[in-house]
Backbone as CSV, one residue per row, in Angstrom:
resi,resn,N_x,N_y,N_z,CA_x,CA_y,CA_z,C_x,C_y,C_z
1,UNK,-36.956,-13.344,154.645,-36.327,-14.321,155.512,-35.848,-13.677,156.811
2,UNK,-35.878,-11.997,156.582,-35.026,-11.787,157.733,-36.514,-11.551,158.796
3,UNK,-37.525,-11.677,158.287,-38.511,-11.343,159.077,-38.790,-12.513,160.022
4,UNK,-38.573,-13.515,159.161,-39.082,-15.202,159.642,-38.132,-15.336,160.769
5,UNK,-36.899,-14.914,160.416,-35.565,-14.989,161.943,-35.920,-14.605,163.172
6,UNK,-36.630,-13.204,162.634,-37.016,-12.494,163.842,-38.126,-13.007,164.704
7,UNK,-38.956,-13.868,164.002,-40.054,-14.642,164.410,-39.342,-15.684,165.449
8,UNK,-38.422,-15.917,165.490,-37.470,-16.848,166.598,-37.938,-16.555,167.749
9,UNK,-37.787,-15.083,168.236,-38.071,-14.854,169.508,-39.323,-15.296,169.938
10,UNK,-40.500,-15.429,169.053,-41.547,-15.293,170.042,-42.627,-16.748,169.831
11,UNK,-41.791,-17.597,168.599,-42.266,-18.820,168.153,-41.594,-19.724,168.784
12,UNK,-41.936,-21.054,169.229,-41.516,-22.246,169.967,-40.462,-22.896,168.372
13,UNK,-41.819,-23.357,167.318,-40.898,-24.090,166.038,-41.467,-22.998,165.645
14,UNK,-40.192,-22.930,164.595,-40.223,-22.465,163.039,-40.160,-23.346,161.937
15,UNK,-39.536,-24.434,162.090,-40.038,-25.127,160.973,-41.411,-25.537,160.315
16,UNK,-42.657,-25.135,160.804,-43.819,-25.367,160.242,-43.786,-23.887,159.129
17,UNK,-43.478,-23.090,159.812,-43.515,-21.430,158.977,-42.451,-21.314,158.028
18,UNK,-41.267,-22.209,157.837,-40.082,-22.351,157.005,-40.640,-23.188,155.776
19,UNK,-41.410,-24.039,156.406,-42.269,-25.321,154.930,-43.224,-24.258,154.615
20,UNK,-44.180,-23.452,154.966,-44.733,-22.922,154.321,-44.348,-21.679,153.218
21,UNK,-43.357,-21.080,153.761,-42.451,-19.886,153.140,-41.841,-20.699,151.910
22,UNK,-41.069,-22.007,152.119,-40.910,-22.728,151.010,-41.935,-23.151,149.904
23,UNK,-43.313,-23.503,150.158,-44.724,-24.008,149.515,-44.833,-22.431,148.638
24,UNK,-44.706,-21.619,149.689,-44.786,-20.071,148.724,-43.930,-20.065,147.306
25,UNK,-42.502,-19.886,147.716,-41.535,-19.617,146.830,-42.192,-20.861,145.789
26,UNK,-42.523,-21.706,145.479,-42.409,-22.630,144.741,-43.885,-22.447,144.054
27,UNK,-44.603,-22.324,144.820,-46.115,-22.207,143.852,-46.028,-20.470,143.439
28,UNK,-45.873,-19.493,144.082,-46.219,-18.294,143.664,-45.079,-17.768,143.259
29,UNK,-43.828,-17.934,143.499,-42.610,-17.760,142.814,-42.132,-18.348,141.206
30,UNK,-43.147,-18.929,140.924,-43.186,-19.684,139.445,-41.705,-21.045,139.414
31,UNK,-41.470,-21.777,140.354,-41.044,-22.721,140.633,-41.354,-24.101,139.987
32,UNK,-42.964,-24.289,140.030,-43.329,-25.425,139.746,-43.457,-24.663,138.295
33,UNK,-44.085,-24.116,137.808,-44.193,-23.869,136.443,-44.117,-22.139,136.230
34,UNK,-43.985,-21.672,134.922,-43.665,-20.039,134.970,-44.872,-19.769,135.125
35,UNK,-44.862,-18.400,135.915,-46.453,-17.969,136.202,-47.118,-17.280,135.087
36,UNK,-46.595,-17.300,133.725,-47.114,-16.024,132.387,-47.902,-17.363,131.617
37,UNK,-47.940,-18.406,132.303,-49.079,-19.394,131.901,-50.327,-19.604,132.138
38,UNK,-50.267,-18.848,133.648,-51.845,-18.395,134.062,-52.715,-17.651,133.673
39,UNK,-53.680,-17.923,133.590,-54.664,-16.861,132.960,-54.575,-15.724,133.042
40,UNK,-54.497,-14.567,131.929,-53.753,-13.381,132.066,-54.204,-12.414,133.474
41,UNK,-55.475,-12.446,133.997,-56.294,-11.829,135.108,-55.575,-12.406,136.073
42,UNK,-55.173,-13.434,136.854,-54.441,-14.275,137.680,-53.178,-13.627,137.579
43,UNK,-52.424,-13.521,136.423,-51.019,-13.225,136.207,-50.754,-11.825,136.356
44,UNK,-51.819,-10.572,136.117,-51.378,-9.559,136.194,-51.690,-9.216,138.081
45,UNK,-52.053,-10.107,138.918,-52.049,-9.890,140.235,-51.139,-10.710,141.284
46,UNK,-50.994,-11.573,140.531,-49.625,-12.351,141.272,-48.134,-12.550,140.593
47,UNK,-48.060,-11.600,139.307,-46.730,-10.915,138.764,-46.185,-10.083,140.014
48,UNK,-46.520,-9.431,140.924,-46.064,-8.191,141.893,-46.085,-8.640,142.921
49,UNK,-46.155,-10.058,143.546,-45.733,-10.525,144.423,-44.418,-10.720,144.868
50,UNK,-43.702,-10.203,145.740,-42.245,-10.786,146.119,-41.963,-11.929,145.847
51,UNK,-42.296,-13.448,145.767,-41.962,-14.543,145.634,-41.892,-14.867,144.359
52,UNK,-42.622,-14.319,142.962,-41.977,-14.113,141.813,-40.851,-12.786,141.922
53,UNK,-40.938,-12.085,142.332,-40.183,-10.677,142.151,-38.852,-11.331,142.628
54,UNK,-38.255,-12.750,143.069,-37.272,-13.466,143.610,-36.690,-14.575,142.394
55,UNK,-38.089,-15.019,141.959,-37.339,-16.396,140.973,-37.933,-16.227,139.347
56,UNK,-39.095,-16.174,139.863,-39.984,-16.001,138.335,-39.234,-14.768,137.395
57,UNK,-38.968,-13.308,137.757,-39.011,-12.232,137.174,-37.381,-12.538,136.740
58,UNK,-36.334,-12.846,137.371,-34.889,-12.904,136.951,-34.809,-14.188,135.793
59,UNK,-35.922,-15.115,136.269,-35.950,-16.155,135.063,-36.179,-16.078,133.615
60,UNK,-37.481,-14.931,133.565,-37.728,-14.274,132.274,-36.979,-13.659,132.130
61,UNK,-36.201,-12.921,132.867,-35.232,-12.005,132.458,-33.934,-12.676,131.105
62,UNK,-33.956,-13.637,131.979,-32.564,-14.221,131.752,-33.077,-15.166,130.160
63,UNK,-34.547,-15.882,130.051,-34.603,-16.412,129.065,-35.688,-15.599,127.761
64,UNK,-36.292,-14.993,128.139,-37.042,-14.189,127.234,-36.718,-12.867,127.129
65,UNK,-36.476,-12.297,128.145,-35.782,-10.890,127.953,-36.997,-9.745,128.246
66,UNK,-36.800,-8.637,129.005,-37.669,-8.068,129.123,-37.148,-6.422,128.931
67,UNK,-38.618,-5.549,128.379,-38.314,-4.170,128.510,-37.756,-3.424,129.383
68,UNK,-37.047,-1.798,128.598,-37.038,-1.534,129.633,-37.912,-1.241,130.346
69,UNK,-39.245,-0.324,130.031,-40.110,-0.541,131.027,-40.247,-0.983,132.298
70,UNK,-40.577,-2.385,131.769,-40.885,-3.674,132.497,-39.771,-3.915,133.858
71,UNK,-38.553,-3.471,133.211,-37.285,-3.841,134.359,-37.751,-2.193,135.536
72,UNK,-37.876,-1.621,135.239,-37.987,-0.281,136.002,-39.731,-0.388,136.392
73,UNK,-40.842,-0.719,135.903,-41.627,-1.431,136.595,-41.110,-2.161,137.773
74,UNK,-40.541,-3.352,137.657,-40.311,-4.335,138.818,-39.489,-3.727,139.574
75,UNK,-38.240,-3.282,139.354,-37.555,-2.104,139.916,-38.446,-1.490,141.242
76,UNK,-39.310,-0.538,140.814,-40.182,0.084,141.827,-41.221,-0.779,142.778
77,UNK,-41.681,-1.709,142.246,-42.481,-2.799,142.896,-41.794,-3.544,143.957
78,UNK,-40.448,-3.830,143.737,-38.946,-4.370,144.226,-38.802,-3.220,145.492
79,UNK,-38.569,-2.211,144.979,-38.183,-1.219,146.168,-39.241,-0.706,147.180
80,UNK,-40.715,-0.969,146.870,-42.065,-0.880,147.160,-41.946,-1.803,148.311
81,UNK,-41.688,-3.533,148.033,-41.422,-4.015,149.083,-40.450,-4.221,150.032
82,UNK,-39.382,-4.098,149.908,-38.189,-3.482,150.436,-39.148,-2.607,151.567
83,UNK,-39.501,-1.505,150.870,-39.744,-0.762,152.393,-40.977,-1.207,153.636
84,UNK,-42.051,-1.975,152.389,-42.957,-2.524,153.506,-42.357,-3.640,154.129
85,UNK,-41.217,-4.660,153.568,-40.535,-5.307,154.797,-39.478,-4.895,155.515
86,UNK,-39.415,-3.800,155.505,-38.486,-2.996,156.318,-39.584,-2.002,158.137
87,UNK,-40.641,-1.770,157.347,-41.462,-1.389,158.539,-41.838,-2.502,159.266
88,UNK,-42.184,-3.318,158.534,-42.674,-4.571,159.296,-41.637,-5.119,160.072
89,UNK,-40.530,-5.476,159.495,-39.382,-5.830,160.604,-38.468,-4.914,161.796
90,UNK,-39.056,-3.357,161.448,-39.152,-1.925,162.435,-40.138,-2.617,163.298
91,UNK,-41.329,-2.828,163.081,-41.857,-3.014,163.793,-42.089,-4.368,165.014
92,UNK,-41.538,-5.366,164.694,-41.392,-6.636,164.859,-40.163,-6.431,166.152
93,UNK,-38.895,-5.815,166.036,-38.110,-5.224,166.283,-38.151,-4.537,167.943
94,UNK,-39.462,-3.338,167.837,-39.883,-2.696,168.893,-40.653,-3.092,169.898
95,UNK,-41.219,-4.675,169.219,-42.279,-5.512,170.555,-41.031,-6.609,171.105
96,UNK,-41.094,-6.504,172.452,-40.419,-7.287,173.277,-40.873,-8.430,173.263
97,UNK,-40.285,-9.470,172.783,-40.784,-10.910,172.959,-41.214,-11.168,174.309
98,UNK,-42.082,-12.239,174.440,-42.250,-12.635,174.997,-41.236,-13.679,176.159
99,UNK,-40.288,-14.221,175.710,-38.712,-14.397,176.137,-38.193,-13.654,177.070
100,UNK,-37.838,-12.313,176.386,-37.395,-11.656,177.594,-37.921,-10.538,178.353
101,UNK,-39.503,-10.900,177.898,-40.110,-10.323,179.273,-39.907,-11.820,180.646
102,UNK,-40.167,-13.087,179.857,-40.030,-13.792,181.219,-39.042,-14.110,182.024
103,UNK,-37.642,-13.521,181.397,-36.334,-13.604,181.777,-36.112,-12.386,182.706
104,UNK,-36.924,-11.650,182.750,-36.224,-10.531,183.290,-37.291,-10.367,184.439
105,UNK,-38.467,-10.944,184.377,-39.413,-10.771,185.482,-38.874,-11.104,186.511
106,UNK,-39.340,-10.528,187.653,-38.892,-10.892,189.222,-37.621,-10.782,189.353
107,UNK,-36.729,-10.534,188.502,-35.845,-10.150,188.723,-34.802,-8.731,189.238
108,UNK,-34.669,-8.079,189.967,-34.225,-6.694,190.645,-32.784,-6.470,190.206
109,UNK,-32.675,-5.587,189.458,-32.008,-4.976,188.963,-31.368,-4.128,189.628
110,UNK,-29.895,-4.401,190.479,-29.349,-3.477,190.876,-27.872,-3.075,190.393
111,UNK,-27.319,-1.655,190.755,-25.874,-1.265,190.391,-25.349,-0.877,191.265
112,UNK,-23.706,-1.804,190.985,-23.048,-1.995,191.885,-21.669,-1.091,191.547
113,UNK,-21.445,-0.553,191.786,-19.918,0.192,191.272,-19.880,0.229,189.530
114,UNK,-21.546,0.972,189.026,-21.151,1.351,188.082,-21.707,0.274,187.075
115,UNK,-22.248,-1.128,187.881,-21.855,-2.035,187.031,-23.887,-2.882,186.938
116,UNK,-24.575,-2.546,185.978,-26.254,-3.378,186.464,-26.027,-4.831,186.755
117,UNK,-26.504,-5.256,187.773,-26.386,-6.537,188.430,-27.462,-7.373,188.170
C-alpha cells in the first residue's frame, strides 16, 4: 500500500489501481474462498504470494494451525518480500515525478540573504 501512495505523484486517479489491489486481496488473498482448495499445482505457486501471505496464511493459522516449519517458511518468504518492496519503493522514491519537474520548470532559482527564492 505504501507503494500505491507513492504512485500519487505521478498518477492523475488512483482509484482504478485501488479496485484492482482490492480484486487482488480478495481473489489471490483467499478472500472469496481459502486458496488450499485449489488444485495442489495452483496452490503450491500462489501460497507465496503477498496477498495470501496477508489474509489467507494468518487464517490457517488461526483455524487449522500450522508447523513449525511452515511458520518459519512464510516467515522468510514474508521477509523476502519486505525487501523486494522496499527496493521497489527505493526506487520509486529516486525518480522525480513528473509534478515537480513541471513545478519547478522555468522557474530561476535565486538566494537572497541566505534564503532560495
Amino acid at each position: 500500500m505504501m507503494i500505491l501512495g507513492m504512485l500519487a505523484f505521478w498518477l492523475i486517479e488512483l482509484w482504478p489501481l485501488r479496485s484492482f489491489v482490492t480484486a487482488c486481496y480478495l481473489l489471490f488473498g483467499g478472500r472469496y474462498f481459502p486458496l488450499s482448495h485449489l488444485p495442489n499445482k495452483v496452490f503450491i505457486v500462489i501460497q507465496y504470494n503477498p496477498f495470501s501471505l496477508v489474509t489467507d496464511i494468518p487464517a490457517r493459522f488461526l483455524t487449522v494451525g500450522l508447523s513449525g516449519y511452515e511458520l518459519m517458511q512464510y516467515l522468510i518468504v514474508t521477509l523476502g518480500w519486505t525487501f523486494i518492496f522496499l527496493v521497489i519503493y527505493r526506487l520509486i522514491l529516486m525518480t522525480p515525478s513528473r509534478k515537480s519537474r513541471d513545478f519547478s520548470h522555468g522557474m530561476e532559482k535565486t538566494v537572497v540573504n541566505g534564503l532560495l527564492i
